[in-house]
C-alpha positions as CSV (number, residue, x, y, z in Angstrom):
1,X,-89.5,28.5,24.2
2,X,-87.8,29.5,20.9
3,X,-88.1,28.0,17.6
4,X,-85.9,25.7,16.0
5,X,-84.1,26.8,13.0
6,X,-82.8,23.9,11.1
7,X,-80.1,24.8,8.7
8,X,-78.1,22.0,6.6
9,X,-74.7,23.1,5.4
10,X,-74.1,21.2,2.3
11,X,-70.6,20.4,0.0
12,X,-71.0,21.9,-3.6
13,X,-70.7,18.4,-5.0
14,X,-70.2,15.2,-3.5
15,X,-66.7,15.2,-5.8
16,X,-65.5,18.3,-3.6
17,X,-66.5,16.9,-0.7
18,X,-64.2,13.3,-1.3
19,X,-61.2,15.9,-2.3
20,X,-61.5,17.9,0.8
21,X,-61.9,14.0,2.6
22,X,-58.8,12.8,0.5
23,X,-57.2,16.4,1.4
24,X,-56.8,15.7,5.1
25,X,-55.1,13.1,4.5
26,X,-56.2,11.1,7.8
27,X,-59.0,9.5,6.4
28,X,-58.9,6.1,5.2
29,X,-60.3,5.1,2.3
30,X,-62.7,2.9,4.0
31,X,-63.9,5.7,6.3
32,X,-63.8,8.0,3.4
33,X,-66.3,6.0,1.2
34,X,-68.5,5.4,4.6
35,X,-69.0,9.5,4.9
36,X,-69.4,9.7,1.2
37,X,-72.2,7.4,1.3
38,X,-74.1,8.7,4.7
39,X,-73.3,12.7,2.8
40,X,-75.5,11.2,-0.3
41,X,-78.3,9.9,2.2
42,X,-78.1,13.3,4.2
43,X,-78.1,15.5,1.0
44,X,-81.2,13.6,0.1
45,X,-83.1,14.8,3.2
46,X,-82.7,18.2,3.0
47,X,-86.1,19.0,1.9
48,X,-86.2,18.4,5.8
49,X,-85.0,21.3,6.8
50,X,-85.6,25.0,7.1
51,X,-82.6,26.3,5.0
52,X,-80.0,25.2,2.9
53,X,-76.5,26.6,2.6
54,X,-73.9,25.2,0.2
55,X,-70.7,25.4,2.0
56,X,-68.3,26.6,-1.5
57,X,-67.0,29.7,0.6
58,X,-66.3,29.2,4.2
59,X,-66.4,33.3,4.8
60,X,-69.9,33.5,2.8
61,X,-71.0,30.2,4.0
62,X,-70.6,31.2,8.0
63,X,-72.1,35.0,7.0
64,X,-75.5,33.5,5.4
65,X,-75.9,30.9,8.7
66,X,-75.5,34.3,10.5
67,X,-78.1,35.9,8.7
68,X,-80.0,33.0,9.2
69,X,-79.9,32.8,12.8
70,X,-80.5,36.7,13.1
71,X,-83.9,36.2,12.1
């Protein structure tokens, strides 16, 4: 069986990530502070995983996990 990769794809900043939240404009603010709080928890475990990729440039962002998986 193959081997699990485990990559977590994380915001630049938690301050991005509430104006890309904010930026869809579907998101309450109630739901909005919600992800903001279980996206500091999650950032906190990434020493979990195998990789981390900051997600800053979608184009760069999807190329790395690419590389990633390749291996």
């Amino acid at each position: 069986a193959p081997e699990a990769v485990l990559v977590f794809i994380m915001p630049p900043t938690v301050e991005e990530l509430e104006k890309r939240l904010r930026g869809r404009g579907d998101t309450s603010e109630e739901q909005i502070a919600m992800r903001l709080e279980r996206a500091v928890w999650e950032m906190e475990q990434r020493h979990w995983y195998d990789h981390v990729v900051v997600n800053d440039d979608a184009e760069r962002c999807a190329e790395e996990i690419l590389k990633l998986i390749a291996e």
